[in-house]
N, C-alpha and C positions, 0 to 999 in steps of 0.2 A: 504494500500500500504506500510507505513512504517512497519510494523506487516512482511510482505512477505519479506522486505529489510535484517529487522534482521536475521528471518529463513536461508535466503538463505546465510547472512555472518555467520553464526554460523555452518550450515551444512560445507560452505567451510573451516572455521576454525578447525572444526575437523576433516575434510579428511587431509588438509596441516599438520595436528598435528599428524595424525595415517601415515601419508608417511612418515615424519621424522622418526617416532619410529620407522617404518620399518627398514630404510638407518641404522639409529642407531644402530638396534639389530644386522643387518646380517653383517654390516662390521666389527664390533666392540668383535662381539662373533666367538666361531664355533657350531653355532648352527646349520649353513648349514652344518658342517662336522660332526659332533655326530649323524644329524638325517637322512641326505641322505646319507651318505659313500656308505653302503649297498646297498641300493635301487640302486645309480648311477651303482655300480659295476657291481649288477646283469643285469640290465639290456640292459650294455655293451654289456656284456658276450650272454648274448640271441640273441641281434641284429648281434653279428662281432665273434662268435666263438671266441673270445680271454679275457686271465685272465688279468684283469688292475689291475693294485695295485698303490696307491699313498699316500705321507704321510698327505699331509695336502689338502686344499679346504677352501677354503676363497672369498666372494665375495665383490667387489667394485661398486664402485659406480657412473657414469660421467653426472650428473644428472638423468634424469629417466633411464638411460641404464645401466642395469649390466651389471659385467664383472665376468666371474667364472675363478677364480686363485687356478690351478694345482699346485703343489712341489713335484718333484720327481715321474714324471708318469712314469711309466713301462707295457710293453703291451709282453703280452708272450703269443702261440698261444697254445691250446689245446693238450695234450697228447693223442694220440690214445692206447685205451688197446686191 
């Protein structure tokens, strides 16, 4: 039983320790904006016909709940040629 005790504080200890790291990396970096820019962009553009463009993306954090922080959104609707 004490064997099972340990296990189960060690497991939770490294989940509490890898959710920190997370909160850590994404508020603190822009690792959200270097690796999703693109992806988000595109696939704006596919769902709503229109070209987004923004400068930055940063997310927060209010316990478990993020928050994604736009700067400078612009939404411009497709050119017909």
């Amino acid at each position: 039983m004490r064997k099972i005790l340990l296990y189960l504080s060690n497991i939770i200890g490294i989940l509490l320790f890898l959710s920190f790291t997370l909160v850590v990396i994404t508020e603190n970096t822009d690792v959200i904006f270097k690796y999703y820019k693109d992806d988000i962009k595109s696939e704006f553009k596919t769902r709503t016909n229109l070209n987004l463009n923004f400068d930055s993306l940063s997310l927060k954090w209010n316990g478990l709940n993020p928050s994604i922080i736009i700067n400078n959104l612009n939404l411009n609707s497709q050119e017909k040629k």
